[in-house]
BATITOR-732133 format. One record per residue (C-alpha): z, y, x. Coordinates in steps of 0.2 Angstrom, whole numbers, plus 5000, padded with zeros to 4 digits. Example, Ala and Ser with C-alpha at 12.3 -4.5 7.8 and 13.67 -1.06 7.14 Angstrom:
BATITOR-732133
pt zz 5039 | yy 4978 | xx 5062
pt zz 5036 | yy 4995 | xx 5068
***
This chain:
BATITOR-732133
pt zz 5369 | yy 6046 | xx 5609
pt zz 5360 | yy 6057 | xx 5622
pt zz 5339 | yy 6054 | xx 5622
pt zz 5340 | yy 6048 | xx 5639
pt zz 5353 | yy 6035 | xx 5635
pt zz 5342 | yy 6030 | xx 5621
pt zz 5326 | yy 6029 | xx 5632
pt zz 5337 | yy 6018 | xx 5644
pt zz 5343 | yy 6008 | xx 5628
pt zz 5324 | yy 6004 | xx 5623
pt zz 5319 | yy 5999 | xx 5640
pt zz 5332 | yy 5987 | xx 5643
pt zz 5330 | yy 5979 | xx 5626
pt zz 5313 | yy 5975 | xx 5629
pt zz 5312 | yy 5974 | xx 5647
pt zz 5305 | yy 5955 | xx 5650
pt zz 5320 | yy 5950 | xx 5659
pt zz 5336 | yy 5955 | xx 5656
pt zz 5345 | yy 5961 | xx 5673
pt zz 5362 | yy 5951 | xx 5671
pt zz 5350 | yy 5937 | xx 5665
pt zz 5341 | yy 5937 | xx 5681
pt zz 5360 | yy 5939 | xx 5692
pt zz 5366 | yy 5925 | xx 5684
pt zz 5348 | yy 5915 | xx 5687
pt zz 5348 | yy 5919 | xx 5704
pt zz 5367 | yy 5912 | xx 5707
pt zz 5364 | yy 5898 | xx 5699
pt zz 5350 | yy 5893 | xx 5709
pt zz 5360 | yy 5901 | xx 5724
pt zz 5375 | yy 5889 | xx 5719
pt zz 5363 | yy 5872 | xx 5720
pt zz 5364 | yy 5857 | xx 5729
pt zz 5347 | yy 5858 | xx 5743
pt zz 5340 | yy 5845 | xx 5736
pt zz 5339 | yy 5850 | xx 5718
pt zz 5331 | yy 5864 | xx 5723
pt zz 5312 | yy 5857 | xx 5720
pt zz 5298 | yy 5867 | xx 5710
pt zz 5301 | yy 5857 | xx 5696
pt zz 5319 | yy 5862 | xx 5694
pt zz 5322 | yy 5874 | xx 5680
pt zz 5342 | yy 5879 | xx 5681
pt zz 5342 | yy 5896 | xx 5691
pt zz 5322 | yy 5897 | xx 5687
pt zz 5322 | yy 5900 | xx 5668
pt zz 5339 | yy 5894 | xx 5661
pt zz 5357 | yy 5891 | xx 5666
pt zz 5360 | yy 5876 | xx 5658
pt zz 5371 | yy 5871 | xx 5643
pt zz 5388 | yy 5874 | xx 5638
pt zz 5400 | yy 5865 | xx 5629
pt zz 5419 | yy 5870 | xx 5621
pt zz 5434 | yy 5859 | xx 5628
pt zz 5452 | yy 5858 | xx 5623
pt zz 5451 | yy 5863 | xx 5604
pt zz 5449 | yy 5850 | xx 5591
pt zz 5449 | yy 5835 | xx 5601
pt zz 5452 | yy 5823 | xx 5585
pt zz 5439 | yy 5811 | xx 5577
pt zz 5442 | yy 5802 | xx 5561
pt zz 5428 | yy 5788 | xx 5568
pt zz 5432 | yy 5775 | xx 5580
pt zz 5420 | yy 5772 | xx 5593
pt zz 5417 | yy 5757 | xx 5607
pt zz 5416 | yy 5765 | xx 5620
pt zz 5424 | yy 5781 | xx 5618
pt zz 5424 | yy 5797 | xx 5627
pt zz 5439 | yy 5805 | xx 5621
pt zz 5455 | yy 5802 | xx 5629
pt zz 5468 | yy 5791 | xx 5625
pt zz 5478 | yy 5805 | xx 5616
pt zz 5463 | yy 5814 | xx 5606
pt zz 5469 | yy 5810 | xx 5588
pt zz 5487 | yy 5814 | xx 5591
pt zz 5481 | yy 5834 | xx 5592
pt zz 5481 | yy 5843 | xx 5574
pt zz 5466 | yy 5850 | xx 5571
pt zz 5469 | yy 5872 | xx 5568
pt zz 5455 | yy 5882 | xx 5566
pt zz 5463 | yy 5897 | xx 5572
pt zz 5464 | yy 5890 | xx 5587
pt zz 5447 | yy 5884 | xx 5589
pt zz 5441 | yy 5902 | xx 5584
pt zz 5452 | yy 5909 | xx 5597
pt zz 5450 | yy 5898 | xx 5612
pt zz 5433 | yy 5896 | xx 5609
pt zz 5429 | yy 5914 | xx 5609
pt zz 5439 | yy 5917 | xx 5627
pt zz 5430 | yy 5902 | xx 5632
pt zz 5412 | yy 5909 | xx 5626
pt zz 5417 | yy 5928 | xx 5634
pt zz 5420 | yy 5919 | xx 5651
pt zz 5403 | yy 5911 | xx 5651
pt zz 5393 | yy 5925 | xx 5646
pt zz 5400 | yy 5936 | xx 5658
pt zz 5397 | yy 5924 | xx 5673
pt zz 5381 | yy 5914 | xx 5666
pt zz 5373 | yy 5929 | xx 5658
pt zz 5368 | yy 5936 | xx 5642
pt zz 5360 | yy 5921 | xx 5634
pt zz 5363 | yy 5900 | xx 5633
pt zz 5364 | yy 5884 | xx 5622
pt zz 5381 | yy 5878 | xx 5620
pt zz 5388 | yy 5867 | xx 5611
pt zz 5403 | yy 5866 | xx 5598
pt zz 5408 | yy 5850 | xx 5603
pt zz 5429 | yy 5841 | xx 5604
pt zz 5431 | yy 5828 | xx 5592
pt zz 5423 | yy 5826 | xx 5576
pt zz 5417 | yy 5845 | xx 5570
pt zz 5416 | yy 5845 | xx 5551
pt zz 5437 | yy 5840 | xx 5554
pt zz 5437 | yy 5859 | xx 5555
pt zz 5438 | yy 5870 | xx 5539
pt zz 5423 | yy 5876 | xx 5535
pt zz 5429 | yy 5895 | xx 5536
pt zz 5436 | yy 5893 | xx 5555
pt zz 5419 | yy 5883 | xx 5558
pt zz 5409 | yy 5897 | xx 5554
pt zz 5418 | yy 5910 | xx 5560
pt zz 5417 | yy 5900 | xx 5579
pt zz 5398 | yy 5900 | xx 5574
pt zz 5399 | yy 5917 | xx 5574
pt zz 5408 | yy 5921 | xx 5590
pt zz 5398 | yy 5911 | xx 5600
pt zz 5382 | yy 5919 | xx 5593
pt zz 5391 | yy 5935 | xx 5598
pt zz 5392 | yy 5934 | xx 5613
pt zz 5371 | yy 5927 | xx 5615
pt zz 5377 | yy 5909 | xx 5613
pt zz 5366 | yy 5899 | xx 5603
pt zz 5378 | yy 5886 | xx 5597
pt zz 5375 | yy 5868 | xx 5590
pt zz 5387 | yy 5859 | xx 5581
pt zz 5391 | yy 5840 | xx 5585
pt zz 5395 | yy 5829 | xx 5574
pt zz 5395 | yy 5811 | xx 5568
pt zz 5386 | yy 5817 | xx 5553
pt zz 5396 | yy 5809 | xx 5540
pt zz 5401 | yy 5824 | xx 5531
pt zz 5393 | yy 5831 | xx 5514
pt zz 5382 | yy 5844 | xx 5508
pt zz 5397 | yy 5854 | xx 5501
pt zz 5402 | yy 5854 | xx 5518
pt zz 5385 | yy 5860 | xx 5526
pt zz 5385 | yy 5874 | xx 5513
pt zz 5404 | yy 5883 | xx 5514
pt zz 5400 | yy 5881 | xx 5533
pt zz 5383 | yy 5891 | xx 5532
pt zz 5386 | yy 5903 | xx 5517
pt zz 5398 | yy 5918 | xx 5516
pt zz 5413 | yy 5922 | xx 5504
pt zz 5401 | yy 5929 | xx 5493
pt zz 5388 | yy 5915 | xx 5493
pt zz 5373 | yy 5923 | xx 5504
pt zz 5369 | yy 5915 | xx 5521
pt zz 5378 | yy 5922 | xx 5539
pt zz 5365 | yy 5913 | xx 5546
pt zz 5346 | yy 5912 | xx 5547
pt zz 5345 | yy 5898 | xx 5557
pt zz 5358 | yy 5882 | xx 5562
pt zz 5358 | yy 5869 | xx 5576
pt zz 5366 | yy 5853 | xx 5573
pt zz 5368 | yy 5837 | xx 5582
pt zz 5371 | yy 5822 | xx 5574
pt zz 5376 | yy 5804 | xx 5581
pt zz 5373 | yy 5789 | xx 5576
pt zz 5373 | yy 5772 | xx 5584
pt zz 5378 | yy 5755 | xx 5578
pt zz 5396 | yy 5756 | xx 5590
pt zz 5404 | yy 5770 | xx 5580
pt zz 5417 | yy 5760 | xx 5565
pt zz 5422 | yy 5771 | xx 5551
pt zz 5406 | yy 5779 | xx 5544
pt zz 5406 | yy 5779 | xx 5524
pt zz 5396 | yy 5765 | xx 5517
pt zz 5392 | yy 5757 | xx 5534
pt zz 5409 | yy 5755 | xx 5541
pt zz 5405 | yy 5741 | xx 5552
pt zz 5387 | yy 5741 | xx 5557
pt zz 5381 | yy 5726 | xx 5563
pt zz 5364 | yy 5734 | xx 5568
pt zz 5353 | yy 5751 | xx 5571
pt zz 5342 | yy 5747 | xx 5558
pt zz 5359 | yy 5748 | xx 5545
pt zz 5361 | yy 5767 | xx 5549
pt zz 5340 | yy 5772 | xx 5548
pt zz 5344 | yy 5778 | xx 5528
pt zz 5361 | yy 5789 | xx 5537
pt zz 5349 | yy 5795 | xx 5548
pt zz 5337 | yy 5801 | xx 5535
pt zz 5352 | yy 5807 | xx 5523
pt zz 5359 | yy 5821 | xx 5537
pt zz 5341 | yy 5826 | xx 5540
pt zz 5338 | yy 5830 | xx 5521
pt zz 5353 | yy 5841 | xx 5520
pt zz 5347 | yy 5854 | xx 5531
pt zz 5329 | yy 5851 | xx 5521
pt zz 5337 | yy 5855 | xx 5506
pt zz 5346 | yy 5869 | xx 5514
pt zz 5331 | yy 5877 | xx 5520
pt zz 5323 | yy 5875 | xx 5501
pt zz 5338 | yy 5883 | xx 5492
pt zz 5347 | yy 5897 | xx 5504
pt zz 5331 | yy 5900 | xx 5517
pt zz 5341 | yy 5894 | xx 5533
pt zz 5331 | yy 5885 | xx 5545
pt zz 5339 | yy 5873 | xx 5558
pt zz 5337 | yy 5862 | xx 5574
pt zz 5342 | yy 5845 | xx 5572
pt zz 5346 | yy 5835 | xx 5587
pt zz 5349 | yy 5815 | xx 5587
pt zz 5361 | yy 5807 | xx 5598
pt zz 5362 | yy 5789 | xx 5602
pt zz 5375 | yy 5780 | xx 5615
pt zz 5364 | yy 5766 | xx 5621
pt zz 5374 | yy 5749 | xx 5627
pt zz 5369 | yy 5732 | xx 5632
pt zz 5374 | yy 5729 | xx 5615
pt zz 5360 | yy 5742 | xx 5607
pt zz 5346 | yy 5743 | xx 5621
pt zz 5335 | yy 5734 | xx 5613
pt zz 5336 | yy 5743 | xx 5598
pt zz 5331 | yy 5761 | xx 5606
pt zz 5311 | yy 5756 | xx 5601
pt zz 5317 | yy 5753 | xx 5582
pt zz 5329 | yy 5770 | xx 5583
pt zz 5314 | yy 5780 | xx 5592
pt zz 5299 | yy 5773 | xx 5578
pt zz 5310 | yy 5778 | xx 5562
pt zz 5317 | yy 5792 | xx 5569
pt zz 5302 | yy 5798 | xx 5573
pt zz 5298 | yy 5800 | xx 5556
pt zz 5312 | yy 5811 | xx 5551
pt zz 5316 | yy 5829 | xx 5552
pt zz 5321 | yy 5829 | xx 5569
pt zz 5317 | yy 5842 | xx 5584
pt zz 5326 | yy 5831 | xx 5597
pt zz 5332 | yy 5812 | xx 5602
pt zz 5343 | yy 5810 | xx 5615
pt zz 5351 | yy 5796 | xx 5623
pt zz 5365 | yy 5794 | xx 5633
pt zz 5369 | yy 5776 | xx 5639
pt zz 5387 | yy 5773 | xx 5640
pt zz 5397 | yy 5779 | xx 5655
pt zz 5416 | yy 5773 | xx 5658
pt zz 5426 | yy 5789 | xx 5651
pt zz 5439 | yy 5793 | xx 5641
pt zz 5447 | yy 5779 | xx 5632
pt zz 5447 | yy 5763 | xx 5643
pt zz 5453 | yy 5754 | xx 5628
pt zz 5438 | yy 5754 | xx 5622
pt zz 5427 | yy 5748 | xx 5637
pt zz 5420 | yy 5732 | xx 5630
pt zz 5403 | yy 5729 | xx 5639
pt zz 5396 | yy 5731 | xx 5658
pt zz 5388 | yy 5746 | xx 5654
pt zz 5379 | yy 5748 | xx 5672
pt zz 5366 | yy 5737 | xx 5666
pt zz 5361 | yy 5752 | xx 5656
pt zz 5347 | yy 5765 | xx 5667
pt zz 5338 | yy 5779 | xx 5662
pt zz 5322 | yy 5771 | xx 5666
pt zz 5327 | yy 5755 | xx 5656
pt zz 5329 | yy 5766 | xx 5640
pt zz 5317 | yy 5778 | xx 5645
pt zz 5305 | yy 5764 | xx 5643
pt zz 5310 | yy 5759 | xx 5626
pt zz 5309 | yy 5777 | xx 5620
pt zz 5288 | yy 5776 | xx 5627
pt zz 5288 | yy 5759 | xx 5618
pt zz 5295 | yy 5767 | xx 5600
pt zz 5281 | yy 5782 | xx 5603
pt zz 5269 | yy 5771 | xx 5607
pt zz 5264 | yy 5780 | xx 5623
pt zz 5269 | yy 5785 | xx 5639
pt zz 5279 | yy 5801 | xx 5639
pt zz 5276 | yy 5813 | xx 5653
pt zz 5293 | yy 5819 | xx 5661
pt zz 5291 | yy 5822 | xx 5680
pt zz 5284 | yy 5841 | xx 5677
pt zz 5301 | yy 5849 | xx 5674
pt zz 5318 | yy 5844 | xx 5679
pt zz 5336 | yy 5851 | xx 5673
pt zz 5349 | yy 5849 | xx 5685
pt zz 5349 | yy 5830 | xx 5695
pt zz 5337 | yy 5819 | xx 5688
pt zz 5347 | yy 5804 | xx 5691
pt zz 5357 | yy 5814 | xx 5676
pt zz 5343 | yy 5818 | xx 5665
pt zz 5327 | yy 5818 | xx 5661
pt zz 5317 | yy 5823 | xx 5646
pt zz 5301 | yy 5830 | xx 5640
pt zz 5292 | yy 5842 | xx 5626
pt zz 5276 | yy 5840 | xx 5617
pt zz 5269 | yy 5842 | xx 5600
pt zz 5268 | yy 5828 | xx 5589
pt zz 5253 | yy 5827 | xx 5579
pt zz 5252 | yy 5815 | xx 5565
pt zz 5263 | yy 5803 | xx 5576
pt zz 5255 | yy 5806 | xx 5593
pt zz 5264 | yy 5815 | xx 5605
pt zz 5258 | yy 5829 | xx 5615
pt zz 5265 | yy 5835 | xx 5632
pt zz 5266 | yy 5851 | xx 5634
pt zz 5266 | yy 5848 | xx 5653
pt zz 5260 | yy 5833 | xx 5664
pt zz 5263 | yy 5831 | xx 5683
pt zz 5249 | yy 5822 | xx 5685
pt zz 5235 | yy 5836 | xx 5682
pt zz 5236 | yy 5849 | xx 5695
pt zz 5232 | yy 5866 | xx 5681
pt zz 5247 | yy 5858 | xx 5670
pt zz 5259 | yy 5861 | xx 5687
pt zz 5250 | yy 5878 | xx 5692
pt zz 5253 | yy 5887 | xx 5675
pt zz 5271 | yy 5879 | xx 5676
pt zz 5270 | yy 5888 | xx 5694
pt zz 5264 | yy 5905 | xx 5685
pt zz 5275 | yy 5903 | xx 5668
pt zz 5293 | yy 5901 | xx 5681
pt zz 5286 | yy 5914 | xx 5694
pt zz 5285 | yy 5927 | xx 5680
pt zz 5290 | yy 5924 | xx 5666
pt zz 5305 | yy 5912 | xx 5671
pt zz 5323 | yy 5919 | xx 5660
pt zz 5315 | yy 5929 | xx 5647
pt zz 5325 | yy 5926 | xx 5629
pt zz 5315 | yy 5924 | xx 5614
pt zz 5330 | yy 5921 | xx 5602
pt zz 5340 | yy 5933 | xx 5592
pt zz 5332 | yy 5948 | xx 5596
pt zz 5322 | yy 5960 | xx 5584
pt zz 5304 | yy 5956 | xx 5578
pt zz 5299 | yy 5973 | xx 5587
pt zz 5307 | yy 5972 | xx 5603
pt zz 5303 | yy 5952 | xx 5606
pt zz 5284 | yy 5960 | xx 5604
pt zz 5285 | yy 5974 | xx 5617
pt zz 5295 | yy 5961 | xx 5629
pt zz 5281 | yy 5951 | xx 5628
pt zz 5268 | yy 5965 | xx 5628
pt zz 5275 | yy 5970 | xx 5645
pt zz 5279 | yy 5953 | xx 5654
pt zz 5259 | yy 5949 | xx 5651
pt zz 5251 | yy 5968 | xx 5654
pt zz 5262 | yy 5963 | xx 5670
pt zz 5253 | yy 5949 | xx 5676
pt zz 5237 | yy 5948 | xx 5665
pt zz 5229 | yy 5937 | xx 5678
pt zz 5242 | yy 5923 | xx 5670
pt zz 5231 | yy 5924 | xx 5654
pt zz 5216 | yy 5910 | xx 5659
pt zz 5227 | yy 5898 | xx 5665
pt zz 5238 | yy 5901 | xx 5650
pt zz 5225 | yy 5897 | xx 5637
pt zz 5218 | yy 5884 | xx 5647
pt zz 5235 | yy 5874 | xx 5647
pt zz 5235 | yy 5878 | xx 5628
pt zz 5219 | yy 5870 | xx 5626
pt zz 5224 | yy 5854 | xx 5637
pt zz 5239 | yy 5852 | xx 5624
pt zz 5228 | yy 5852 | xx 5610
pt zz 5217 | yy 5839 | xx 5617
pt zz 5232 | yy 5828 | xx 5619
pt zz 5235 | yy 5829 | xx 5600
pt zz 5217 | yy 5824 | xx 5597
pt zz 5208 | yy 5843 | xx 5595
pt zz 5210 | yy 5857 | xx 5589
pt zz 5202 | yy 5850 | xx 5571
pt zz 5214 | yy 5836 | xx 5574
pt zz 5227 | yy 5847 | xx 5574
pt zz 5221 | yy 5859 | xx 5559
pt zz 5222 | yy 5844 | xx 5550
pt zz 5237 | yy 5838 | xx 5553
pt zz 5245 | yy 5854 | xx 5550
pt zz 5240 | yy 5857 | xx 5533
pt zz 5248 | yy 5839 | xx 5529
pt zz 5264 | yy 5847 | xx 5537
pt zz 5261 | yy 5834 | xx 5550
pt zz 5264 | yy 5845 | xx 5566
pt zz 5279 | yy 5849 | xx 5573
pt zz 5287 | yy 5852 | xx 5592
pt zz 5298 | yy 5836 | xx 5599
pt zz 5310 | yy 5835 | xx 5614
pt zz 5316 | yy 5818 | xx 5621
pt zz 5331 | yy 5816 | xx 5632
pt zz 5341 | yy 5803 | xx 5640
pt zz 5357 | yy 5811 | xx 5650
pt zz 5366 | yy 5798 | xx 5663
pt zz 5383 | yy 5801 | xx 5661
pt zz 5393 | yy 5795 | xx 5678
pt zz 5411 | yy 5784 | xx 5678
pt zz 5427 | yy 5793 | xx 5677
pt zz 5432 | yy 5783 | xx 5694
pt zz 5417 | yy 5788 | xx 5704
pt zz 5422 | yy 5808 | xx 5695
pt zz 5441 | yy 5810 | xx 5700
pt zz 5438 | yy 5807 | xx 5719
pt zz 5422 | yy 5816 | xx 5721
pt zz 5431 | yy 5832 | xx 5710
pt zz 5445 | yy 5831 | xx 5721
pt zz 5436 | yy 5833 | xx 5738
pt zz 5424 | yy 5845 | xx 5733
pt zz 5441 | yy 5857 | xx 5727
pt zz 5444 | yy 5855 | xx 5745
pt zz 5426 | yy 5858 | xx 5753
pt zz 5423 | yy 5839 | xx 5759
pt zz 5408 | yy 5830 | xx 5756
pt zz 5413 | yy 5812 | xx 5756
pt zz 5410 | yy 5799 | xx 5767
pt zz 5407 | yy 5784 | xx 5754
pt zz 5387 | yy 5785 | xx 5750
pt zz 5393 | yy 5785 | xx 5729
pt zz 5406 | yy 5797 | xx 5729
pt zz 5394 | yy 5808 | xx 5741
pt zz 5379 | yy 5804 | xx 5725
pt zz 5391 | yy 5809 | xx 5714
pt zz 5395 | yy 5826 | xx 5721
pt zz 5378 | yy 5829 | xx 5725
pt zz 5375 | yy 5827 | xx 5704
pt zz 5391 | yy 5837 | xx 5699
pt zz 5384 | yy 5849 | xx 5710
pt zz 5368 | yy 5852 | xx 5700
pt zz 5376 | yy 5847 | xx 5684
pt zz 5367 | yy 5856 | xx 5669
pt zz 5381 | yy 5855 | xx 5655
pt zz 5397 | yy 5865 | xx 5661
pt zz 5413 | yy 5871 | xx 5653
pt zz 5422 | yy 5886 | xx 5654
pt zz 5442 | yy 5887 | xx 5660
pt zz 5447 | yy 5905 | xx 5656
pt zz 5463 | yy 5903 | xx 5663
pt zz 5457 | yy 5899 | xx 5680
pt zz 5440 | yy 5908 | xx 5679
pt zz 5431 | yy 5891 | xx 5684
pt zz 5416 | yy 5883 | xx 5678
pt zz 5417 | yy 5866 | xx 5678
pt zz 5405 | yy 5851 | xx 5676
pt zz 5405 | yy 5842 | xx 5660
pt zz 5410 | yy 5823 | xx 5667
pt zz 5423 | yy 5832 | xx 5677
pt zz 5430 | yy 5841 | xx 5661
pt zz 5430 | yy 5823 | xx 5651
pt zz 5436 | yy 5811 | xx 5667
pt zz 5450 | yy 5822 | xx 5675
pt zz 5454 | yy 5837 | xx 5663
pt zz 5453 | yy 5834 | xx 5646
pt zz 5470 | yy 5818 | xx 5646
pt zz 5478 | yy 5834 | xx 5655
pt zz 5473 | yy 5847 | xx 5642
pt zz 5477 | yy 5833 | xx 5628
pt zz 5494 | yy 5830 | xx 5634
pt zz 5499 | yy 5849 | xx 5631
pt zz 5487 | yy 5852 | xx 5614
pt zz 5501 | yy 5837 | xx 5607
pt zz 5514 | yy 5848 | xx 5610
pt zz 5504 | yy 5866 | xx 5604
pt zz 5496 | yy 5856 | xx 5591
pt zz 5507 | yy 5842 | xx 5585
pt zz 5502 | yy 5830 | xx 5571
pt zz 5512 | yy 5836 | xx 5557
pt zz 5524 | yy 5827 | xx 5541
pt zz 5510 | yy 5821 | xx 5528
pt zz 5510 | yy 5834 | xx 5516
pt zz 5515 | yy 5849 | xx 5526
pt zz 5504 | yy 5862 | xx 5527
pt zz 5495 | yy 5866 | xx 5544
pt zz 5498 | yy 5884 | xx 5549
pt zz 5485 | yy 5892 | xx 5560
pt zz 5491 | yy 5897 | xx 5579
pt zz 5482 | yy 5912 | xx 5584
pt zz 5491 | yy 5913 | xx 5604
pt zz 5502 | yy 5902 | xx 5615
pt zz 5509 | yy 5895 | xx 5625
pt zz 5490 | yy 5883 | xx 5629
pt zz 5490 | yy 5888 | xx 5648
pt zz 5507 | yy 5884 | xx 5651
pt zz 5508 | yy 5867 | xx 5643
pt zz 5489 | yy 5862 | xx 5652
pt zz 5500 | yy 5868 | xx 5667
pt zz 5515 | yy 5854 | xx 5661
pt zz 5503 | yy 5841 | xx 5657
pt zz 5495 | yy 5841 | xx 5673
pt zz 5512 | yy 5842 | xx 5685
pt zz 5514 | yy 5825 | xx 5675
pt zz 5499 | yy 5819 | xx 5676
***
């Protein structure tokens, strides 16, 4: 390597933003709905938004009311070849169109169903390509599991650092020692179980993770969020998200009128389980009738936003931190270059300094002062929280709206026009390599995934008990996507 192609090297790896970062920012901001484009919107600003996997290991060995999967979910085998390898085209696509770095999620059925080698080795490929995966899961698995998933052949850890989700909610049948739930409260020592593995982890190999809690919140289990929030609060946790149920996948399965379930009506059970009112209008991803969520610090149980639209320096250093700062990657990359990236970004605009620290200093008043916070430190009672609820829309409202935005029509019914409007700035997309698309989560669950299911039966049939599972590496996928969705 020539000097000047090092030199080049070095500057691009520490330049604050990444040039195909700041292309793929700049389209997806480009590529939104008008009116998502608002100054608190953060896709096409500082982040693309989320991915997720599609079409590999649709099976789950829990049964679930309601349930997103489609009707033929379980009658694919699960083949860790093939999640390695559709996976890895899937992740190749997004990174070349939404740039070098993202959140995405391994995500079909039920994850630990994989063998823990192919689960890894997808771990791997996604992080290859600047994916920061997450795994999802029901969490019913064991530690065993956790560790042939994070170590290597020879024992040492391919990892420094896992992210996991896990659900749990009293609808989900199956779940070793609480098969039939009859409440939240039955699940709270599952909970606490699934968050002491990764403790344990962290104590014996030195991996740190990220755990995320999901939650499908019904008529059934509203009431409950403030219980769910409260305990889970006192767990290892970094996120709670909710998701009140949308009609998808399974229509066997649809037992209650799950309209009467809002964003705000669980968002104000979430404040009721914090005890406090949870700041969330300062930053948006995507359509806030979708999502909404916020970040603080919690600080011996009291939560402090890191951002709050109703003081005016909170929304200026937002301003600043987006203007400048908005797309620079913080994760996986070298102690030494992360320091000059962030050496230059503020030498850059030092006049961003005051109103940095002051926002810094607003936060630490919310936990109660800095001393406050010293405090609850030392007691290992400080730690960084996100709360989410994602609004997931109905299959019947998705299929029509898809099929007239493929044709360039905005519809003339005031729902299916909503709807468009939210795929438009959906935040959690999939990737079709066949085809080159993108494509919206709810579409991917409401109108392609019974298509993809109906070929994966015939790649990936259910085999004799007994006989062993032999792994496919290639296919004929594309072409039997192709068949299933002629009949469909």
């Amino acid at each position: 390597m020539s000097i000047a192609t090092a030199l080049r090297d070095f500057e691009l790896q520490t330049r604050p933003i990444h040039p195909d970062t700041r292309r793929a920012l700049d389209k997806r901001w480009a590529d939104l709905p008008e009116h998502a484009k608002t100054p608190e919107q953060l896709l096409g600003k500082c982040a693309v938004g989320c991915e997720g996997t599609h079409g590999v290991f649709p099976k789950c060995n829990l049964t679930c009311s309601p349930c997103y999967h489609s009707a033929d979910a379980n009658k694919v085998r699960i083949d860790g070849d093939h999640t390695v390898t559709e996976v890895t085209k899937q992740m190749g696509l997004l990174r070349q169109i939404r740039g070098p770095r993202a959140h995405a999620q391994l995500i079909g059925g039920e994850v630990s169903l994989l063998p823990a080698k192919a689960h890894r080795e997808t771990l791997l490929a996604m992080r290859a390509v600047g994916r920061e995966p997450m795994s999802m899961t029901h969490g019913d698995f064991d530690y065993e599991y956790l560790l042939d998933v994070v170590l290597d052949e020879t024992g040492k850890p391919a990892f420094k650092k896992v992210s996991f989700a896990a659900h749990f909610d009293s609808l989900m049948r199956g779940r070793r020692g609480a098969v039939r739930p009859k409440s939240e409260a039955e699940l709270t020592p599952f909970r606490e179980e699934f968050a002491e593995m990764f403790a344990t982890l962290k104590k014996e190999h030195k991996v740190d993770s990220y755990l995320a809690h999901n939650m499908t919140v019904t008529p059934t289990n509203l009431d409950e969020v403030e219980q769910v929030t409260r305990d889970v609060l006192e767990m290892n946790y970094d996120m709670m998200s909710f998701q009140p149920a949308a009609f998808i996948g399974d229509d066997r399965r649809w037992k209650e009128n799950f309209e009467e379930v809002t964003i705000d009506a669980v968002w104000e059970r979430i404040e009721a389980g914090a005890g406090q009112k949870l700041p969330h209008k300062a930053v948006q991803f995507g359509d806030p009738r979708c999502n909404r969520h916020t970040v603080g610090v919690l600080v011996d149980g009291r939560f402090a936003s890191v951002l709050d639209a109703d003081e005016p320096k909170d929304i200026a250093a937002r301003d600043r931190f987006l203007k400048h700062y908005g797309g620079m990657i913080f994760g996986d990359i070298p102690t030494w270059a992360l320091t000059i990236k962030v050496m230059r970004a503020v030498l850059s605009h030092p006049q961003d300094i005051p109103p940095m620290v002051g926002l810094v200093n607003r936060i630490l008043k919310r936990g109660g002062g800095l001393r406050a916070v010293i405090r609850a430190a030392r007691r290992g009672k400080v730690s960084f929280k996100t709360f989410v609820v994602h609004n997931f829309m109905d299959a019947e409202q998705v299929k029509p709206a898809w099929q007239l935005m493929q044709q360039g029509v905005v519809a003339d019914d005031p729902k299916i026009k909503e709807t468009q409007e939210r795929l438009g700035s959906c935040m959690y997309a999939m990737a079709h390599p066949e085809t080159g698309e993108i494509v919206p989560a709810c579409v991917q669950h409401s109108v392609l995934d019974p298509i993809e299911n109906i070929g994966l039966r015939k790649l990936l049939p259910l085999e004799p008990k007994g006989e062993r599972t032999t792994g496919i590496t290639n296919g004929r996928a594309d072409d039997l996507v192709a068949e299933g969705a002629s009949r469909w």
